[in-house]
N, C-alpha and C positions, 0 to 999 in steps of 0.2 A: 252824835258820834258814839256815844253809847250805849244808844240799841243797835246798832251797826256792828260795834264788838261783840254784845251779848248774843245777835244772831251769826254772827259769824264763830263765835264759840260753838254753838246749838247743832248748826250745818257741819262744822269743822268735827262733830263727834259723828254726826250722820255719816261726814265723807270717811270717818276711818272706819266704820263699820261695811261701807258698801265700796270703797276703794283701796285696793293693798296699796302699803305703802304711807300713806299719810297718815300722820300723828293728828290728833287734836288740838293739840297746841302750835302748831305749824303757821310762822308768821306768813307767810306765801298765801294760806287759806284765809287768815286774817281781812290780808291784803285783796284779794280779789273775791271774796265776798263783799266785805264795804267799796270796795270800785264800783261793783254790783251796784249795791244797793243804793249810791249815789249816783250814778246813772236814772236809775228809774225814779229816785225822787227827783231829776230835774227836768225829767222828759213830762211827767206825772205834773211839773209845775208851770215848766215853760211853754208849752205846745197852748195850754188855755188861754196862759197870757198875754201870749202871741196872737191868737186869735181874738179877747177880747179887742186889744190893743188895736187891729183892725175897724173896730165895731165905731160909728157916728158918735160921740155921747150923746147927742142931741135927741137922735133916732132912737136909742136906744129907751131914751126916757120915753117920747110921748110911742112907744109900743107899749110902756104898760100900763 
């Protein structure tokens, strides 16, 4: 959760520079920035999982 903040600070100066209107400190940008970013780490997680999870073990061994 803490690089989640960090880059959501980072972004949250990007967005006042190239959107009027938003502060950098702006809990709103906080907040869906890390919605972001927790999104794609679980998509980033679960989709392989999901597909090992799929896989024989059995099979999986004598292919290598």
């Amino acid at each position: 959760m803490g690089i989640a903040c960090g880059v959501a600070l980072a972004l949250g100066r990007l967005a006042a520079t190239l959107v009027y209107g938003v502060s950098p400190h702006d809990p709103a940008t906080f907040a869906v920035v890390s919605a972001v970013l927790a999104a794609v780490a679980l998509g980033a997680s679960v989709i392989p999982a999901a597909w090992g999870a799929r896989v024989d073990p059995l099979a999986a061994l004598r292919a290598d």
